[in-house]
Backbone as JSON, one array per atom type, in Angstrom:
{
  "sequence": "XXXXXXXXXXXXXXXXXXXXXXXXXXXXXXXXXXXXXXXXXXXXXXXXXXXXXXXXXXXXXXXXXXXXXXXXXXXXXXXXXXXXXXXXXXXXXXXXXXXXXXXXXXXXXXXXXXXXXXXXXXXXXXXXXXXXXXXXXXXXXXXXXXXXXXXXXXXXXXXXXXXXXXXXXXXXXXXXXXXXXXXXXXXXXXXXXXXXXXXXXXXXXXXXXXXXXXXXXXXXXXXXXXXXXXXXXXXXXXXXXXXX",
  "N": [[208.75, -133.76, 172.35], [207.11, -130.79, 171.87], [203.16, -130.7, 172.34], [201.74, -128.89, 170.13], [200.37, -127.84, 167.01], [200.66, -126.66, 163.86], [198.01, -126.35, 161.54], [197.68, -126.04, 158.09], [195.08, -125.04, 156.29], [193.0, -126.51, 157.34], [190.14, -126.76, 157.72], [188.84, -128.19, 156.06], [189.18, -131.25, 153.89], [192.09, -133.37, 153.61], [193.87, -131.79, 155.59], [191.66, -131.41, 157.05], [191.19, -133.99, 158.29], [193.61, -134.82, 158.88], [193.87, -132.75, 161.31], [191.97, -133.56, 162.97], [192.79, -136.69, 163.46], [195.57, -135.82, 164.54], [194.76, -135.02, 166.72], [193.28, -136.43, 168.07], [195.62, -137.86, 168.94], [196.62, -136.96, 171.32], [197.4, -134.01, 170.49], [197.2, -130.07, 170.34], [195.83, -128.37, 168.74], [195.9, -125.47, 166.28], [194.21, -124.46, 164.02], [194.19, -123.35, 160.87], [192.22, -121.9, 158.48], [190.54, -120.43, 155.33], [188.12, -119.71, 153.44], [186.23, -121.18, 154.91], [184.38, -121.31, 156.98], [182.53, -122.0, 158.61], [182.72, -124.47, 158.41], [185.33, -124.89, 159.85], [184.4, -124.37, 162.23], [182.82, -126.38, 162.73], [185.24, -128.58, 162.85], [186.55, -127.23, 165.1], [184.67, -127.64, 167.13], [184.56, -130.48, 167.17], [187.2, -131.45, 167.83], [187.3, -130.07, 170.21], [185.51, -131.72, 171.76], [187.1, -133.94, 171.97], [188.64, -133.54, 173.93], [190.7, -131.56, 173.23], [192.68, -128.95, 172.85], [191.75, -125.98, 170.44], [192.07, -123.67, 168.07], [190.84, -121.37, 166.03], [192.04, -119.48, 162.95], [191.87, -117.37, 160.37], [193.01, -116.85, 157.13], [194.23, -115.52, 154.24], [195.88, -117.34, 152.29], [197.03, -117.14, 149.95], [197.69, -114.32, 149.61], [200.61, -112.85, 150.28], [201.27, -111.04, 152.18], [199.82, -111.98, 154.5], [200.76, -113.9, 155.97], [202.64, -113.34, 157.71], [201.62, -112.0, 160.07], [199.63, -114.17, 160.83], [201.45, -115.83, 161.5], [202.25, -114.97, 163.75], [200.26, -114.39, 165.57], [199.24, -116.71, 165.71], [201.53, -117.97, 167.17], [201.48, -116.64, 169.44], [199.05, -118.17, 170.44], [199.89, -120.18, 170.66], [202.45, -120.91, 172.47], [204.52, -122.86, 172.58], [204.75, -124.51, 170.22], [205.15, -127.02, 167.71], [205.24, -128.35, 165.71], [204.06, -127.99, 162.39], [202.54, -128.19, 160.3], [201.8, -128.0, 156.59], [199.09, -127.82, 154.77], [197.38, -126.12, 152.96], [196.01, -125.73, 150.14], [195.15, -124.88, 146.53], [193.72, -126.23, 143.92], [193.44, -126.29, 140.9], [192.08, -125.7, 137.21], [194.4, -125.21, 134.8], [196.5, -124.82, 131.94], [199.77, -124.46, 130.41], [198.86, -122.33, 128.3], [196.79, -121.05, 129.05], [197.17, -120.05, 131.86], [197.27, -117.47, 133.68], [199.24, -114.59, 134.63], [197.99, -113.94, 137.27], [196.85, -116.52, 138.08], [199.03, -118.16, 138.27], [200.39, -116.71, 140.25], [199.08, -117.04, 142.43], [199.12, -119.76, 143.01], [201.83, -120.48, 143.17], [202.08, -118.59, 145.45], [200.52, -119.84, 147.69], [201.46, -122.71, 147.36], [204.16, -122.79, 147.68], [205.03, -119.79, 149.02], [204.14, -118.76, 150.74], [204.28, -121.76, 152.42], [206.96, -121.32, 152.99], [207.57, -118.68, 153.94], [206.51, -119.23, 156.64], [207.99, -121.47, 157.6], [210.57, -120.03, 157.5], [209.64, -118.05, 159.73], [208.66, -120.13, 161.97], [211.21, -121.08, 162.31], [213.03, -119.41, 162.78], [211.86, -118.87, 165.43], [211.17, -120.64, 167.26], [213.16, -123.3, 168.92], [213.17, -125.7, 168.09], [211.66, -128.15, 165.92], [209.25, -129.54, 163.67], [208.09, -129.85, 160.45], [205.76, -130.69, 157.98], [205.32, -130.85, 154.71], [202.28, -130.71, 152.66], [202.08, -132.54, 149.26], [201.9, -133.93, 146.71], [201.91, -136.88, 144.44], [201.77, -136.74, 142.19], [203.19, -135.17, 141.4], [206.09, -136.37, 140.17], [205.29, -136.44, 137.54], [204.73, -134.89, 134.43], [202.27, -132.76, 134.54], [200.21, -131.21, 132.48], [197.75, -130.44, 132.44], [196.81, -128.87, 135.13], [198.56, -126.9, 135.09], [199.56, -124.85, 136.71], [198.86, -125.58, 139.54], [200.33, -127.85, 139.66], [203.26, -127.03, 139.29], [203.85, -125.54, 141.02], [203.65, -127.42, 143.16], [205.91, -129.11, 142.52], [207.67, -127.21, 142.92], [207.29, -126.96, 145.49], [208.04, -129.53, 146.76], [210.71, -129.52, 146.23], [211.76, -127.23, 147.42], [211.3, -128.08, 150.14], [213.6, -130.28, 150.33], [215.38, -128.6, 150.35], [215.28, -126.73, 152.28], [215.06, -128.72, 154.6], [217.79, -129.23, 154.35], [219.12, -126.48, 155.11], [217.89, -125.78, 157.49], [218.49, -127.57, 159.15], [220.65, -128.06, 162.43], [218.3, -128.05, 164.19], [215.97, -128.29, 162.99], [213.6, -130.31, 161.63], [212.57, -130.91, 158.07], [209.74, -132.41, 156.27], [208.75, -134.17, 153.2], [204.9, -135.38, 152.46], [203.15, -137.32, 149.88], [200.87, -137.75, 148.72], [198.58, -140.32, 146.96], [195.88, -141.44, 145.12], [193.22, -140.3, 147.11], [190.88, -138.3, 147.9], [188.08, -137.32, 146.01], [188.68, -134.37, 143.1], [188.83, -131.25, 144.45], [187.81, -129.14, 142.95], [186.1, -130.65, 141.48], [184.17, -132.13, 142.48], [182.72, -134.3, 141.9], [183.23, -135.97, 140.62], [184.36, -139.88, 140.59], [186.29, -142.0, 142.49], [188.09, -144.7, 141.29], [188.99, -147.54, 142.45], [189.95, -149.67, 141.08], [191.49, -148.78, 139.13], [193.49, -146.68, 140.46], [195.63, -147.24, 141.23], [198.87, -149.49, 141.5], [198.13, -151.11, 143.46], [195.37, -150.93, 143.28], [193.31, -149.62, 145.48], [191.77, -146.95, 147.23], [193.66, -144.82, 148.54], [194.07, -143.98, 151.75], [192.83, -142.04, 154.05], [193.79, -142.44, 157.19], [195.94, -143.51, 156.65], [197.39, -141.56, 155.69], [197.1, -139.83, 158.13], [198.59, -141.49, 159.85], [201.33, -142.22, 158.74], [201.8, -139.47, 158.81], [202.04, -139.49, 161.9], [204.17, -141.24, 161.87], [206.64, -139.39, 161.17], [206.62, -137.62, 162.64], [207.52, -139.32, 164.96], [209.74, -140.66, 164.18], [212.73, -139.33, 164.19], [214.89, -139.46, 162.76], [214.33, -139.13, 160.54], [214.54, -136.47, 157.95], [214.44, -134.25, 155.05], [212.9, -135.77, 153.4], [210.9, -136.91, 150.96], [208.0, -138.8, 151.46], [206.04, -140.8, 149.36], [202.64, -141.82, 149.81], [200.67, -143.41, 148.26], [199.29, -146.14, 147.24], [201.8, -147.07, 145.13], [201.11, -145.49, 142.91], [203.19, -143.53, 141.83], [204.7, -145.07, 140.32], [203.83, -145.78, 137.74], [202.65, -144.74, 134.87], [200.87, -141.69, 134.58], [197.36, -141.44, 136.35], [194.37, -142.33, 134.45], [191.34, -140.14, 133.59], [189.38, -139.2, 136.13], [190.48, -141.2, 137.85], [191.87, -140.47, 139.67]],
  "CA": [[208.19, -132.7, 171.5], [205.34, -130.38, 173.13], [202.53, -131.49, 170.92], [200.8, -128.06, 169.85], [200.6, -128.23, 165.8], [199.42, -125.39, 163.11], [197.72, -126.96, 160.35], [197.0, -124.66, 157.28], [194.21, -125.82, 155.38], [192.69, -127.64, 157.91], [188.8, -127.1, 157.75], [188.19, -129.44, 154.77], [189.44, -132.51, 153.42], [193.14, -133.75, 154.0], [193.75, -130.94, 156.27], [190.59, -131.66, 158.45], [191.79, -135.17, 158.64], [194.82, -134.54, 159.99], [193.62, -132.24, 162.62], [191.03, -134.64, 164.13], [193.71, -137.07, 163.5], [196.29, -135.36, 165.69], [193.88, -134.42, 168.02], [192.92, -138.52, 168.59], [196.64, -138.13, 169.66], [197.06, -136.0, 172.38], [198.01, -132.75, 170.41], [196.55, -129.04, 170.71], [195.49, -127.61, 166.85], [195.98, -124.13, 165.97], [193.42, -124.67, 162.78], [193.77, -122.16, 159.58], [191.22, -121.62, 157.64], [190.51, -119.45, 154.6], [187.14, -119.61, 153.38], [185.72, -122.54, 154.99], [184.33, -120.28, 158.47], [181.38, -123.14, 159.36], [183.55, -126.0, 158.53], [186.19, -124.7, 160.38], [184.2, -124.11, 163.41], [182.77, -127.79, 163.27], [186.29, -128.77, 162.98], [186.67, -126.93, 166.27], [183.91, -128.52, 168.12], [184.85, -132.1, 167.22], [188.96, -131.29, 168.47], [187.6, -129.74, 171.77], [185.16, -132.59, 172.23], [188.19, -134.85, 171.98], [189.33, -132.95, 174.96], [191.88, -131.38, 173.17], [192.17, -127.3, 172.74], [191.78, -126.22, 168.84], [191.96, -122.32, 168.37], [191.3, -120.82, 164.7], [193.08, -118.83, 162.59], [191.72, -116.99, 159.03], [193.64, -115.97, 156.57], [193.94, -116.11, 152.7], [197.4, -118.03, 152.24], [197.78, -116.56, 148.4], [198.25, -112.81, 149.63], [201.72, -113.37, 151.13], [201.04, -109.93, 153.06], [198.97, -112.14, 155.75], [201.28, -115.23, 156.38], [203.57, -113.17, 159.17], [200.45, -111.69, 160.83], [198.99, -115.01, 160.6], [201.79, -116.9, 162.3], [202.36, -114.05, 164.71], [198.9, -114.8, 166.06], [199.51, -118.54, 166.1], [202.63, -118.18, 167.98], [201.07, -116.06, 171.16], [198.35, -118.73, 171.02], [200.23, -121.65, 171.03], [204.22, -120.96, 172.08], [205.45, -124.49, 172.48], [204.61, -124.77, 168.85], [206.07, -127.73, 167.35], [204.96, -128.85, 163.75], [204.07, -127.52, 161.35], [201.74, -129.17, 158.43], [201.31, -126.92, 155.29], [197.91, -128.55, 153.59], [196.3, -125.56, 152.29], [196.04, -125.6, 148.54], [194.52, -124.39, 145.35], [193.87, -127.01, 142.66], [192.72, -125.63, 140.04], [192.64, -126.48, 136.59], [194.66, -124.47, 133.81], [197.47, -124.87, 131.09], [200.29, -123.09, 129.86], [198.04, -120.91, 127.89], [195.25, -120.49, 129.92], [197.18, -119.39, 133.2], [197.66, -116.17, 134.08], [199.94, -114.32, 136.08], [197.32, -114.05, 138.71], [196.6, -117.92, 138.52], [200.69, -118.3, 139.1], [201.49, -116.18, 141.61], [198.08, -117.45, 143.68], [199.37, -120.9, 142.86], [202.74, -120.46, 144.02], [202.05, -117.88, 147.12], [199.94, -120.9, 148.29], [202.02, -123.9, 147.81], [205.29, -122.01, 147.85], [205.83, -118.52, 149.29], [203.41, -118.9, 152.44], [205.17, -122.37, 153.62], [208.37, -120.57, 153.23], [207.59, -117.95, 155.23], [206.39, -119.97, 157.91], [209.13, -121.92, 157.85], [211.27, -119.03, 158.6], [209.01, -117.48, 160.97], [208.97, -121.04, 162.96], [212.84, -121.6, 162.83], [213.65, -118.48, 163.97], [211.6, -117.93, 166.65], [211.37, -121.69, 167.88], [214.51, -123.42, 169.06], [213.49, -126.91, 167.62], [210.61, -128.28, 165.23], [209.24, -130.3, 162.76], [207.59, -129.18, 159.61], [205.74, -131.25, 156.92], [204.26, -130.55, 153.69], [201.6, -131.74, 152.1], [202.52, -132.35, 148.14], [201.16, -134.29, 145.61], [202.53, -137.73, 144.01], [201.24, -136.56, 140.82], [204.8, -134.33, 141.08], [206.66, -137.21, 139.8], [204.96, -136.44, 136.28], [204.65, -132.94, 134.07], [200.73, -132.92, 134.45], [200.29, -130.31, 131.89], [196.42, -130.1, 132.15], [197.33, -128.49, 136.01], [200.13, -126.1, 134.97], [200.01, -123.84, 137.74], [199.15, -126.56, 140.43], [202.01, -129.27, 138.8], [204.74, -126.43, 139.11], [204.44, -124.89, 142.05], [204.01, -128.41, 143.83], [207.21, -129.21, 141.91], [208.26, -126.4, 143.51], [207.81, -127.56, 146.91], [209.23, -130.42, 146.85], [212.31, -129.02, 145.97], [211.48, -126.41, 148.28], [211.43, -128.96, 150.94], [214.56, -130.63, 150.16], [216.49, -127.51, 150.42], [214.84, -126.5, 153.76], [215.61, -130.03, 155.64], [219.39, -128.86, 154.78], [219.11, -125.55, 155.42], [217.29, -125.4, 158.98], [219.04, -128.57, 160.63], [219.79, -129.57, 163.33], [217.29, -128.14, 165.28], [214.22, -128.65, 161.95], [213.29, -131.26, 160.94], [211.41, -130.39, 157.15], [209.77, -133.62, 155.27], [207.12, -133.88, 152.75], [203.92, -136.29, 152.33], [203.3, -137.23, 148.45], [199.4, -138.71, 148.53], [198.01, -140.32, 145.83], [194.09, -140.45, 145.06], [192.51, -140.16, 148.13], [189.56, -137.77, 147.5], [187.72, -136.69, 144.49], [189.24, -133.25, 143.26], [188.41, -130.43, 145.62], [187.19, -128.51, 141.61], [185.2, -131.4, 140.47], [184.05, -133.53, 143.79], [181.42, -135.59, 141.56], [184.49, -137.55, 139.94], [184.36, -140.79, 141.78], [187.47, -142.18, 142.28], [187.98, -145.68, 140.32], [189.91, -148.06, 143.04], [190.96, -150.62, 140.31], [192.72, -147.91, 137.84], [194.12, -145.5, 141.03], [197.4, -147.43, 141.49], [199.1, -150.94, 141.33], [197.56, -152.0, 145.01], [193.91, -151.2, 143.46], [193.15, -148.98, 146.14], [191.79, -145.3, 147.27], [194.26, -144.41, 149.7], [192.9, -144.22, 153.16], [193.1, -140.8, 155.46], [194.27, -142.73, 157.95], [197.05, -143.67, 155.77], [197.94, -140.3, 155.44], [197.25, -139.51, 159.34], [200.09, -142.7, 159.96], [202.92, -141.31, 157.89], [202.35, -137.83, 159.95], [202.61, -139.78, 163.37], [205.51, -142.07, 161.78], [207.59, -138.72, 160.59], [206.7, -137.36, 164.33], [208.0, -140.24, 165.93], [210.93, -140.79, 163.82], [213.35, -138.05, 164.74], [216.34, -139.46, 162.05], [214.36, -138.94, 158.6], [214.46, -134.95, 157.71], [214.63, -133.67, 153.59], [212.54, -136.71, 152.37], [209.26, -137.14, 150.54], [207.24, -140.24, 151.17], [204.74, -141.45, 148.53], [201.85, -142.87, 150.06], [199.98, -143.6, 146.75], [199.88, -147.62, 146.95], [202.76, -147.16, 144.03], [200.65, -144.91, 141.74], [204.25, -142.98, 141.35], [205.47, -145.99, 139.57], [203.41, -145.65, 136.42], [202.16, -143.63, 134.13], [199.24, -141.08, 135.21], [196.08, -142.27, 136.06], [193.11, -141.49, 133.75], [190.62, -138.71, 134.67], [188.56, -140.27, 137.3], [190.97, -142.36, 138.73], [192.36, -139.98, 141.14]],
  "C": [[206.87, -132.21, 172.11], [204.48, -130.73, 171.81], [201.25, -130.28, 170.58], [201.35, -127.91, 167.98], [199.88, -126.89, 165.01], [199.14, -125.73, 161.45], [197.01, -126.03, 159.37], [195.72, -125.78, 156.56], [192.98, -126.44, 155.71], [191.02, -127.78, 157.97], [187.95, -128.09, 156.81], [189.29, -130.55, 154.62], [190.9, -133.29, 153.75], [193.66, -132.98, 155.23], [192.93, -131.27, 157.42], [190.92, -133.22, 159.15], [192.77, -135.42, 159.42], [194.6, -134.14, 161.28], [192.97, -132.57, 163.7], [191.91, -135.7, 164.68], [195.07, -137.05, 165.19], [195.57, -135.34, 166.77], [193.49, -135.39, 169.08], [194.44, -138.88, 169.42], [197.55, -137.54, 170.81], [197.67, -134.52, 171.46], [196.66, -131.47, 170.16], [196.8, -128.35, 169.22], [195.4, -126.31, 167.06], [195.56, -124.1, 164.42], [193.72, -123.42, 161.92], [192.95, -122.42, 158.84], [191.23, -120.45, 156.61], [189.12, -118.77, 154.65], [185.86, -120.3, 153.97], [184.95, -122.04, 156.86], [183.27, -121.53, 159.01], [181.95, -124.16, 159.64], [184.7, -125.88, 159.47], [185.94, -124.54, 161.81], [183.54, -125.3, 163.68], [183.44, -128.53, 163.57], [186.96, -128.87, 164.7], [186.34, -127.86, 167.28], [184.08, -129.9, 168.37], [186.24, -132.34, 168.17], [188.35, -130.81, 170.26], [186.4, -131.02, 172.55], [185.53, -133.78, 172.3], [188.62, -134.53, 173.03], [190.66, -132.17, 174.52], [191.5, -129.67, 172.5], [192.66, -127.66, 171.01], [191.53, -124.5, 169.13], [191.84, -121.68, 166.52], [191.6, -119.69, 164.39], [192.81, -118.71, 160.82], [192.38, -115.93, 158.12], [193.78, -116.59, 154.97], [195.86, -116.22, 152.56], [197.59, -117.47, 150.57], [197.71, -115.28, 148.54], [199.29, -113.2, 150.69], [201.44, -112.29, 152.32], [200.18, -110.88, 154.33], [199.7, -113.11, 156.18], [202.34, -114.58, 158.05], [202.35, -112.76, 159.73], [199.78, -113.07, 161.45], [199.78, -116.3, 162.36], [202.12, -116.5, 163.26], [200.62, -114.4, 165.66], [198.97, -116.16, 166.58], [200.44, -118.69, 167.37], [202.41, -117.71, 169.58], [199.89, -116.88, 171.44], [198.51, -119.54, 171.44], [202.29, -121.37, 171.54], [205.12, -121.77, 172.45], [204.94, -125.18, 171.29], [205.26, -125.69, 168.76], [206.36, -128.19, 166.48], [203.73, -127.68, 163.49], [202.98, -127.91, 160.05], [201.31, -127.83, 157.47], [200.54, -127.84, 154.14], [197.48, -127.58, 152.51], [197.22, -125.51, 150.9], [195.23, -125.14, 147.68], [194.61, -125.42, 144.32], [193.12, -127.01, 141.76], [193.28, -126.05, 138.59], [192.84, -125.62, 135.05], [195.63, -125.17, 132.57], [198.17, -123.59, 130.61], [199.86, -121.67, 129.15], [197.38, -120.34, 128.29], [195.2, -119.55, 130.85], [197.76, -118.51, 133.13], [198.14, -115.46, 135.06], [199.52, -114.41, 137.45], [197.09, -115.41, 139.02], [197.86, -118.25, 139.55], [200.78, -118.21, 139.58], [200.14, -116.73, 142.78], [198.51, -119.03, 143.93], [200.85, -121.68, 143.78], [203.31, -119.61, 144.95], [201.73, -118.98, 148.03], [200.41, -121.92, 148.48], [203.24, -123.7, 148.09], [205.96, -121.08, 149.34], [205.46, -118.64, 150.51], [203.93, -120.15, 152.95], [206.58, -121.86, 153.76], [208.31, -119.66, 154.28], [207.19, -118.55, 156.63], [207.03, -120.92, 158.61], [210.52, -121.08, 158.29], [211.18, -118.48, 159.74], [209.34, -118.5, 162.29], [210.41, -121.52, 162.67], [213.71, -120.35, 163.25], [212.83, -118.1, 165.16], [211.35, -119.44, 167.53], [213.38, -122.32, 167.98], [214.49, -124.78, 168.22], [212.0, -127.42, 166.98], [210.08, -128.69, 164.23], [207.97, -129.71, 161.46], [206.96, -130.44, 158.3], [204.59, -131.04, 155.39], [203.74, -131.25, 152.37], [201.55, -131.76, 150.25], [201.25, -133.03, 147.26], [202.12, -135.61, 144.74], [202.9, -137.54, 142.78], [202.93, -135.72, 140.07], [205.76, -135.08, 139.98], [206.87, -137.09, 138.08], [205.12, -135.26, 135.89], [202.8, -133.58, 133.84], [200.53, -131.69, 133.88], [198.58, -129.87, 131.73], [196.11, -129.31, 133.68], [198.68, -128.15, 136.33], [200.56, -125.44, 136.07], [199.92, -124.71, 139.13], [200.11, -127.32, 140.25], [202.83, -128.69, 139.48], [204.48, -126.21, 140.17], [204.32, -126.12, 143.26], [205.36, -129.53, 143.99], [208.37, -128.59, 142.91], [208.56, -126.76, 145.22], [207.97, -128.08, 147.47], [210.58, -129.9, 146.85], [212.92, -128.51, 147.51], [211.51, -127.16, 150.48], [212.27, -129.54, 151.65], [215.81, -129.69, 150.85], [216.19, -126.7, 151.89], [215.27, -127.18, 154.85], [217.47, -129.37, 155.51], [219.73, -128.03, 155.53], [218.83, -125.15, 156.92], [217.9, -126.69, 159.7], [220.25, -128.09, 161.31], [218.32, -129.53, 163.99], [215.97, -128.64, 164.3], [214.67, -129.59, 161.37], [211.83, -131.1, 159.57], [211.73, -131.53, 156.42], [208.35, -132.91, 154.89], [206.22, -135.43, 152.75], [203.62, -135.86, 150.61], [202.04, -137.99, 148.09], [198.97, -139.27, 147.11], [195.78, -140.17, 145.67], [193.56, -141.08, 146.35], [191.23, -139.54, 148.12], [189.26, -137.15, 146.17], [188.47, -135.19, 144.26], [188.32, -132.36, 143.65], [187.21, -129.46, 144.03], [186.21, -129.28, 141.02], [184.72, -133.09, 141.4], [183.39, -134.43, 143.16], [182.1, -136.55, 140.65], [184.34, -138.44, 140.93], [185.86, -141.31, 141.4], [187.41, -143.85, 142.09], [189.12, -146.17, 141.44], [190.85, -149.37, 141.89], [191.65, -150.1, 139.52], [193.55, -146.65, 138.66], [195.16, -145.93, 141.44], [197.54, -149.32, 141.66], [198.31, -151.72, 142.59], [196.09, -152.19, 144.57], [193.03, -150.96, 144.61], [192.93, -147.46, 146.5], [192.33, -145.16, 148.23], [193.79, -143.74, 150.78], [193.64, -142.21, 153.85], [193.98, -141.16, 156.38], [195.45, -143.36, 157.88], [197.78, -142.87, 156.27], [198.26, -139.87, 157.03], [198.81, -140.43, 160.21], [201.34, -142.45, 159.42], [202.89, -140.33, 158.96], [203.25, -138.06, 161.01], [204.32, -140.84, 163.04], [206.63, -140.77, 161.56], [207.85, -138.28, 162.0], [207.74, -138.41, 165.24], [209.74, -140.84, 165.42], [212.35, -139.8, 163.32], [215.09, -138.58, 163.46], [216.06, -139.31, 160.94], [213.74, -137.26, 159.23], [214.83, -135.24, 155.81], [214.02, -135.21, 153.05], [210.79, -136.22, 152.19], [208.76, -138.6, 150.36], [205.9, -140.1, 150.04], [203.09, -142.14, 149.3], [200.55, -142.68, 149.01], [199.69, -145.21, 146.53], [200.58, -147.52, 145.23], [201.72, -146.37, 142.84], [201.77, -143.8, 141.12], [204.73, -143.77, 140.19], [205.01, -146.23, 138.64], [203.18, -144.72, 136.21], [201.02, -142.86, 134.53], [198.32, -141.73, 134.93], [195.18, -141.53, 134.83], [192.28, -140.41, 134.72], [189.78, -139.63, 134.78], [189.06, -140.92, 137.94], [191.34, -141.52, 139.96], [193.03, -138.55, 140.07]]
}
């Protein structure tokens, strides 16, 4: 697999992880960014002082109108493309009543409509390629206090599922299903509570998360699954607020 990667999301938090991540492993980042233009260019500097090229790439992933432009750009920078990671997200915090069409459709352009399209874009114009996206464990549940985040992460899972069928042999599409790892991106001064964030009694590590990537990379016979890495916080009931 040539090892050039296009990570959405990637100037902050799970996202940036990854991309340093990869980068620790011989591969060449094609960074997206939205809003994040400083962080995204420290991002940079750290990946090319790894020795490894990093090239960015801004665009607002909830106007679908920029996702072919976006990966059209990517593709003449990098064209032995090979994965894929779809981090960027919106987690924001509404309910059925609250959210409004515009919450929705920004909710599921972002976790939805924009890896779709980029999943088309890279399986038709690559011959072979691996794709993985970044979910949410929390899926498992109806988290009704994150209506418009819940569903459309719901969504792409599914969305996921039906992709790994759809694009093999040559794609390979899995997802990652984290549990609490960092405070929420809306309310960073939550600390996260390691004895109430899952049966192990643990905040799930980055490098967790970076280890699944390189295990999905390296293991060329799992396609259409979603791993958990939550130490088992799927397997109960939601945490409290603060735990994760």
């Amino acid at each position: 697999m040539a090892q050039q990667a296009l990570i959405t999301g990637a100037a902050r938090r799970i996202g940036k992880s990854l991309a340093l991540g990869l980068a620790d492993n011989g591969w060449d980042i094609a960074l997206h960014y939205y809003r994040s233009d400083a962080a995204a260019h420290e991002v940079r500097a750290e990946i090319v002082q790894k020795g490894r090229r990093c090239e960015l790439f801004q665009a607002d992933l909830s106007d679908s109108a920029q996702v072919i432009p976006l990966f059209a750009a990517v593709r003449t920078a990098f064209p032995d493309l090979a994965l894929i990671i779809n981090s960027a997200s919106l987690f924001s915090a509404d309910t059925i009543h609250s959210a409004g069409p515009g919450d929705m459709q920004a909710a599921f352009t972002i976790h939805l409509f924009s890896p779709l399209r980029l999943i088309q874009e890279f399986t038709r114009t690559a011959g072979s390629g691996l794709v993985i996206n970044i979910i949410d464990t929390n899926i498992v549940y109806n988290d009704i206090s994150r209506f418009s985040y819940s569903l459309s992460k719901k969504a792409l899972a599914e969305m996921t599922r039906m992709a790994a069928l759809a694009c093999a042999p040559g794609f390979r599409v899995n997802g990652i299903a984290p549990g609490a790892v960092l405070p929420p991106g809306d309310n960073p001064e939550i600390p996260l509570d390691p004895i109430r964030a899952n049966p192990m009694k643990t905040i799930v590590s980055l490098e967790g998360l970076l280890n699944t990537v390189l295990f999905l990379i390296r293991n060329r016979d799992i396609t259409g699954q979603i791993i958990s890495v939550d130490g088992g916080q799927n397997l109960r009931q939601p945490c409290p607020p603060g735990s994760g």
